[in-house]
VOTI-594122 format. One record per atom (N, C-alpha, C): residue number from 1; z, x, y; residue in three letters. Coordinates in steps of 0.001 Angstrom, whole numbers, plus 500000, padded with zeros to 6 digits. Layout:
N
 resi     up   east  north resn
  NUM      Z      X      Y  Ala
...
END
This chain:
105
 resi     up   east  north resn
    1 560527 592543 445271  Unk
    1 559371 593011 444540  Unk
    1 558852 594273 445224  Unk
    2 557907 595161 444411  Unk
    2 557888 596766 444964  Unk
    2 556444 596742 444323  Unk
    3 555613 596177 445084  Unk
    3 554122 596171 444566  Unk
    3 553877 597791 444311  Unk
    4 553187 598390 443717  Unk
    4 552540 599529 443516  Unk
    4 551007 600057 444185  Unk
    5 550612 598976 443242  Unk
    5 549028 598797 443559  Unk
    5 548740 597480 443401  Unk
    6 547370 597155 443591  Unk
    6 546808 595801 443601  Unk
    6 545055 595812 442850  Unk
    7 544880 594625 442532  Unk
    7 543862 594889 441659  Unk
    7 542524 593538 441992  Unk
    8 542265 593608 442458  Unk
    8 541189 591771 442742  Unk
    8 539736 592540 441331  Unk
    9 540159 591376 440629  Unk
    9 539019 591469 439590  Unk
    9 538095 589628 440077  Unk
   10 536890 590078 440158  Unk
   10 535969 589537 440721  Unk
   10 534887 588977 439149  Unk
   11 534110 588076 438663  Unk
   11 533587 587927 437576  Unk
   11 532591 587428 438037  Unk
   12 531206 587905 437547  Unk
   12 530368 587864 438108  Unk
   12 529100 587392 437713  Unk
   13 527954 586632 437565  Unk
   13 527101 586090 437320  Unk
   13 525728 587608 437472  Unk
   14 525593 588242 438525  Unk
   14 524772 589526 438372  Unk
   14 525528 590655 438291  Unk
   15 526123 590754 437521  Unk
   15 527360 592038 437525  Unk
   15 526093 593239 437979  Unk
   16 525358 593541 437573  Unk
   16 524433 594648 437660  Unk
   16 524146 594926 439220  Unk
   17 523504 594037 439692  Unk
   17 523757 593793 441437  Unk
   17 524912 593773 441856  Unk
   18 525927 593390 441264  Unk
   18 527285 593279 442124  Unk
   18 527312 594633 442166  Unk
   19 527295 595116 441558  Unk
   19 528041 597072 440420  Unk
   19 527799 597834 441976  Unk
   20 525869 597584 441989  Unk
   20 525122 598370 442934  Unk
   20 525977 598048 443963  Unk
   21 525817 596997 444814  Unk
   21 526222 596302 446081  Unk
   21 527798 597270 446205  Unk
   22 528826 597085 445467  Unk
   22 530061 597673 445901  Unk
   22 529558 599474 445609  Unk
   23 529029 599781 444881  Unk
   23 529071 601040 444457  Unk
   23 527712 601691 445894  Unk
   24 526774 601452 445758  Unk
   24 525644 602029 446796  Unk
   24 526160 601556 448310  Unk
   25 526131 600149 448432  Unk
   25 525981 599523 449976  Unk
   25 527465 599846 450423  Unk
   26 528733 599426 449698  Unk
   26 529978 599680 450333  Unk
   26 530720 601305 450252  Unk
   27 530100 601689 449041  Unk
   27 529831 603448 449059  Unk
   27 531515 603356 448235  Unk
   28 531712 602317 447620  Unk
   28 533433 602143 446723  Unk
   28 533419 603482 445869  Unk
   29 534265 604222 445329  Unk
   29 534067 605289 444339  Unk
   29 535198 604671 442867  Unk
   30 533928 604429 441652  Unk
   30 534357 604339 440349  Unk
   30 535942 605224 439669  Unk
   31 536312 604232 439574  Unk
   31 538090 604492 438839  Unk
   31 538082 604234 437269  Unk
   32 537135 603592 436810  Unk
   32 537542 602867 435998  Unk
   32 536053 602094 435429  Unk
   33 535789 602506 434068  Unk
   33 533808 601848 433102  Unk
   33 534996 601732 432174  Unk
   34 534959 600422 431552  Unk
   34 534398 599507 430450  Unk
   34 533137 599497 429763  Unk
   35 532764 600163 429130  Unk
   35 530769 599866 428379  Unk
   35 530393 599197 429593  Unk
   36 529440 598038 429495  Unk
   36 528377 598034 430157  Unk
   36 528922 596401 430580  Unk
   37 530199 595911 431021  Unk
   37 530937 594849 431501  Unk
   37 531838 594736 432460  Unk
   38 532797 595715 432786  Unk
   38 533860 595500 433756  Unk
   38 534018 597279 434478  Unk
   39 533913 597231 435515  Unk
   39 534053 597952 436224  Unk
   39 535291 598290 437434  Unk
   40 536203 599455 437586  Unk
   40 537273 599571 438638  Unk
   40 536906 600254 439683  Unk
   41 536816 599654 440880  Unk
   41 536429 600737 442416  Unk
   41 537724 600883 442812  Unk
   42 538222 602079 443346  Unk
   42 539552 602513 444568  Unk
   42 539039 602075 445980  Unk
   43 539597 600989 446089  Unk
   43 539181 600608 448002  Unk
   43 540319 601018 448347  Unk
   44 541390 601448 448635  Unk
   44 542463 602724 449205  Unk
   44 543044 603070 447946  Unk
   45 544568 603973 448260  Unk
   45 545172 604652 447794  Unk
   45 545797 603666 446457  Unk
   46 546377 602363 446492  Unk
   46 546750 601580 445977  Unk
   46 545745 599939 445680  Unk
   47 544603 600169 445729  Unk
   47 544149 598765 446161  Unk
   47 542941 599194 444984  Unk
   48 542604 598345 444145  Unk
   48 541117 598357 443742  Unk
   48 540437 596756 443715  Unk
   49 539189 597231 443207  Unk
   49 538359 596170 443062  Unk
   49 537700 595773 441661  Unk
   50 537763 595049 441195  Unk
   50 537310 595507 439934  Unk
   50 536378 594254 439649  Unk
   51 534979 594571 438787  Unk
   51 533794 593368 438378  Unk
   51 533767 593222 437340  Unk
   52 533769 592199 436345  Unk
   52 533738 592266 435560  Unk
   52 532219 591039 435108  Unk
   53 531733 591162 433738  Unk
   53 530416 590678 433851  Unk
   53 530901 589020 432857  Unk
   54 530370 588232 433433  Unk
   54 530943 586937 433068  Unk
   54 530459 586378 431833  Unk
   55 529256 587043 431706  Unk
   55 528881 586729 430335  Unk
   55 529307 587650 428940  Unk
   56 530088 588310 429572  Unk
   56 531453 589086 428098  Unk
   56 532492 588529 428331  Unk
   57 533006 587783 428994  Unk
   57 534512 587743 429447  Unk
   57 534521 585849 429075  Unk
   58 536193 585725 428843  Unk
   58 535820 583784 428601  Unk
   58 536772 583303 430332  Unk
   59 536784 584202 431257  Unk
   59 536573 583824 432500  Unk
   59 535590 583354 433211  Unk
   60 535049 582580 433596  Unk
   60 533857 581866 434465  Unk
   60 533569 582727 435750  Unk
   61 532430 582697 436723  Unk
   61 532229 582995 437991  Unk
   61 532352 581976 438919  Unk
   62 532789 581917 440080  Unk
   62 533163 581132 440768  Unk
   62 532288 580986 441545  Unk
   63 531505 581779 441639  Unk
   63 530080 581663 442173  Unk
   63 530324 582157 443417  Unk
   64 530891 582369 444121  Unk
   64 531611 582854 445518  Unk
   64 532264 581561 446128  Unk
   65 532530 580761 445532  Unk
   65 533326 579753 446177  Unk
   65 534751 579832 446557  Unk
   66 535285 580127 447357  Unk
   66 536967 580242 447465  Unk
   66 537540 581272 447148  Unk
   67 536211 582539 447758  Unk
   67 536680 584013 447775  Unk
   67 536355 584288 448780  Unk
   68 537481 585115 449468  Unk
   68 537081 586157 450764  Unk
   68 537707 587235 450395  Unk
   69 537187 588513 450589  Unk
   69 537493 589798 450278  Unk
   69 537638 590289 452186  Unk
   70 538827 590865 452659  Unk
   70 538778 591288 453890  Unk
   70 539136 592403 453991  Unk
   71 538029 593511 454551  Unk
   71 538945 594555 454525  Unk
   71 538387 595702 456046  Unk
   72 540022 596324 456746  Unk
   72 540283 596326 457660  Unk
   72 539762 598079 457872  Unk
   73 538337 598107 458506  Unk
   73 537600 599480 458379  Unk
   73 537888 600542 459999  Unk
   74 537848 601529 460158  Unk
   74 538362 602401 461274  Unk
   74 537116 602041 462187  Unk
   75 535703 601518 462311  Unk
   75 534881 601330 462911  Unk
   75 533611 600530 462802  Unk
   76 534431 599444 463021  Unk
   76 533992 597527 462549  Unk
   76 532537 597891 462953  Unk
   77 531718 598352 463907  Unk
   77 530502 597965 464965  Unk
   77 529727 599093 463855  Unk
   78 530269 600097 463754  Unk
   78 529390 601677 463186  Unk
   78 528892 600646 461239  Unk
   79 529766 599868 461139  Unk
   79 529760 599524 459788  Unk
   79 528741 598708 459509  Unk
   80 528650 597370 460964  Unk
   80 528077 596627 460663  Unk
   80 526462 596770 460873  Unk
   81 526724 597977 461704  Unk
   81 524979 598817 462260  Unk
   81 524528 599501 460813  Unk
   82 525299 599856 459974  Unk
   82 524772 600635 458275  Unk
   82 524547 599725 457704  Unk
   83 525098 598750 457493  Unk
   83 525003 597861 456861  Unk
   83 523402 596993 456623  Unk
   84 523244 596799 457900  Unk
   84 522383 595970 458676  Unk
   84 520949 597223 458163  Unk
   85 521293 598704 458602  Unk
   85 520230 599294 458415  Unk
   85 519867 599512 456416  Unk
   86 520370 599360 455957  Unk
   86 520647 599090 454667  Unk
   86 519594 597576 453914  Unk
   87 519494 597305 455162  Unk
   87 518907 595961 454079  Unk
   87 520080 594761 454456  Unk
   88 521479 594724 454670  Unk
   88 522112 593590 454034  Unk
   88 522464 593110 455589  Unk
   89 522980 591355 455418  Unk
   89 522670 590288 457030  Unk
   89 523537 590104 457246  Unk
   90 524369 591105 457520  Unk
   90 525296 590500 458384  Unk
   90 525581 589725 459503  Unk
   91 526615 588876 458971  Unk
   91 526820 588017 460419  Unk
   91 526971 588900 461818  Unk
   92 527307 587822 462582  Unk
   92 527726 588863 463972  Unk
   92 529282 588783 464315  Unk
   93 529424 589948 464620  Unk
   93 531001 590327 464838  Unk
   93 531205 589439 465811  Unk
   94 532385 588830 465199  Unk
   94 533049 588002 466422  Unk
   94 534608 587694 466141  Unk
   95 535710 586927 466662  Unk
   95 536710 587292 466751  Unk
   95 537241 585682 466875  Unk
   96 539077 585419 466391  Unk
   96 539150 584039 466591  Unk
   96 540751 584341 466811  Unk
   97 541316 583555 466648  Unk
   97 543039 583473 467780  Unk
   97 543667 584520 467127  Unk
   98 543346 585219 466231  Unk
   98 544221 586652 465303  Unk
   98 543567 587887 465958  Unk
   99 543001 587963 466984  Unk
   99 542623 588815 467125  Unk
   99 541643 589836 467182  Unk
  100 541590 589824 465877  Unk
  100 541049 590695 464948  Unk
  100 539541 590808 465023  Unk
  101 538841 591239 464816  Unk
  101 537015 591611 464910  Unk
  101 536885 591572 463670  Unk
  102 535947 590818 463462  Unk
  102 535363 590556 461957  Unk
  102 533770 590350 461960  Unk
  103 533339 590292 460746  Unk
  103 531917 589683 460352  Unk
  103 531739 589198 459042  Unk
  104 530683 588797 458570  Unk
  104 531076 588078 456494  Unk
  104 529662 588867 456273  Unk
  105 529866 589386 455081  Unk
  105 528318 589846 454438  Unk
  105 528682 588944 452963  Unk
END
């Protein structure tokens, strides 16, 4: 298989807040309006994100149950300090047998 791109469509209960949240707080840049329901962000070269509003769609919201979105930024600490100054609570960076430095907003 020769993936191209990738697409996580997300369905959403406040699409309007979601829209803001990826578009203002994560600073995502719009690929892709549907009228006033589903929306495409470019999170890299091949990767998007896309919202769609649950009350047009006969997909349900999952409410955030049994979603994690992870994504791997050039300066984990600088992110979570904007973030934080922004209004939004992030957890605290911390780390588990992968290595890796993380936090959950």
């Amino acid at each position: 298989m020769n993936v191209l791109a990738s697409n996580t469509v997300l369905y959403c209960k406040n699409w309007h807040d979601m829209v803001a949240f990826y578009k203002d707080t994560m600073g995502f840049k719009q690929s892709f309006r549907k009228d006033d329901w589903f929306i495409e962000f470019v999170v890299t070269a091949g990767s998007h994100l896309s919202l769609a509003d649950e009350a047009k769609c006969t997909i349900s919201s999952s409410a955030g149950k049994g979603i994690t979105l992870s994504f791997k930024v050039a300066q984990l600490s600088t992110l979570h300090r904007e973030l934080k100054e922004q209004g939004v609570k992030p957890s605290a960076i911390t780390s588990h047998s992968w290595r890796a430095p993380y936090f959950y907003i």
